[in-house]
N, C-alpha and C positions, 0 to 999 in steps of 0.2 A: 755526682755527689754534691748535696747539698752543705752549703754551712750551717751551723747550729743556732737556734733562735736567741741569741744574748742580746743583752741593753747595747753592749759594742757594735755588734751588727745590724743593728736598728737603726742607733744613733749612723751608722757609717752608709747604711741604704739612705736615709733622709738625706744626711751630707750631699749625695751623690747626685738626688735627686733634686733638693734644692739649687746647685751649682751647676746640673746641668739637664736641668728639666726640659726647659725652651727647647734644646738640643733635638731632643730624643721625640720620636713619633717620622710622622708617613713625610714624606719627600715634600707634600706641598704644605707642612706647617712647618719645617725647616728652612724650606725657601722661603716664605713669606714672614717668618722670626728675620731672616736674613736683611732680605730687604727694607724693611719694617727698620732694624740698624741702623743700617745706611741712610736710609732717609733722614733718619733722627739726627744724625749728625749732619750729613746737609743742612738741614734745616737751622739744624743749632748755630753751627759755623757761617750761615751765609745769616740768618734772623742777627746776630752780635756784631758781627761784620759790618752790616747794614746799618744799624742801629748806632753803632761807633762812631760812623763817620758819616753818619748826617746831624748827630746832635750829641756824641762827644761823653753821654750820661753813663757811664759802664754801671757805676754801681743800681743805679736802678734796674738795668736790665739784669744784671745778676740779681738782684732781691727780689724782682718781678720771678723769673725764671725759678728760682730756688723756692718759693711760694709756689708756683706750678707745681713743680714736683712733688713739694710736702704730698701735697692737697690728692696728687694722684697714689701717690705710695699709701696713705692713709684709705681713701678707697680698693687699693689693689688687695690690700690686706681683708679686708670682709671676704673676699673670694676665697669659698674653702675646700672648691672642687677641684679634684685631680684628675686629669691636665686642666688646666685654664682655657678658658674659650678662647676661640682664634682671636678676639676682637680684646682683650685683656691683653694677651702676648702682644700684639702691634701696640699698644698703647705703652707697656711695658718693655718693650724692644725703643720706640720713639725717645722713652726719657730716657735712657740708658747711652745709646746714642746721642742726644743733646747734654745729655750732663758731660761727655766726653769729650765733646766739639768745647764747651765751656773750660775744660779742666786744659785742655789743650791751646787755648786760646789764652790764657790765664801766662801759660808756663812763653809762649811765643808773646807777651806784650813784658813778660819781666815780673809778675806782681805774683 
């Protein structure tokens, strides 16, 4: 038995589907959404790390970094196909994960 077609239940499929679209599909675009994660945050955490303590600059590499992301979020959005190509999600998986390593790195220096 199906639910009834209302605004409610529409709005509450998109919800579900926006929050956990990446999620959902075959076993190798979950695993590679997955990884695609991880790496992003590696990358975040070890590129700020790096960056920290050879020249000390934080706020440039966050303004640097926070520019990246606009720049990519603003192209994510023109894609209006559902699901997202595999090559959108790892891009989208990469900043998700770096902006984490960021927000995490933030809260571990105190600021």
């Amino acid at each position: 038995m199906s639910l009834q077609k209302t605004r409610f239940n529409e709005n509450l499929l998109l919800l579900g589907d926006y929050l956990f679209g990446s999620w959902l599909g075959s076993w190798r675009r979950v695993s590679f959404g997955l990884i695609t994660l991880l790496l992003g945050f590696y990358f975040g955490s070890t590129f700020t790390a790096a960056y920290l303590q050879q020249f000390g600059q934080r706020p440039i590499v966050v303004v640097t970094m926070v520019i990246l992301f606009e720049i990519l979020v603003r192209l994510r959005s023109r894609i209006s196909r559902k699901p997202w190509p595999i090559h959108w999600l790892a891009i989208d998986n990469l900043r998700i994960g770096a902006v984490y390593a960021l927000v995490l790195e933030a809260f571990k220096l105190g600021s």
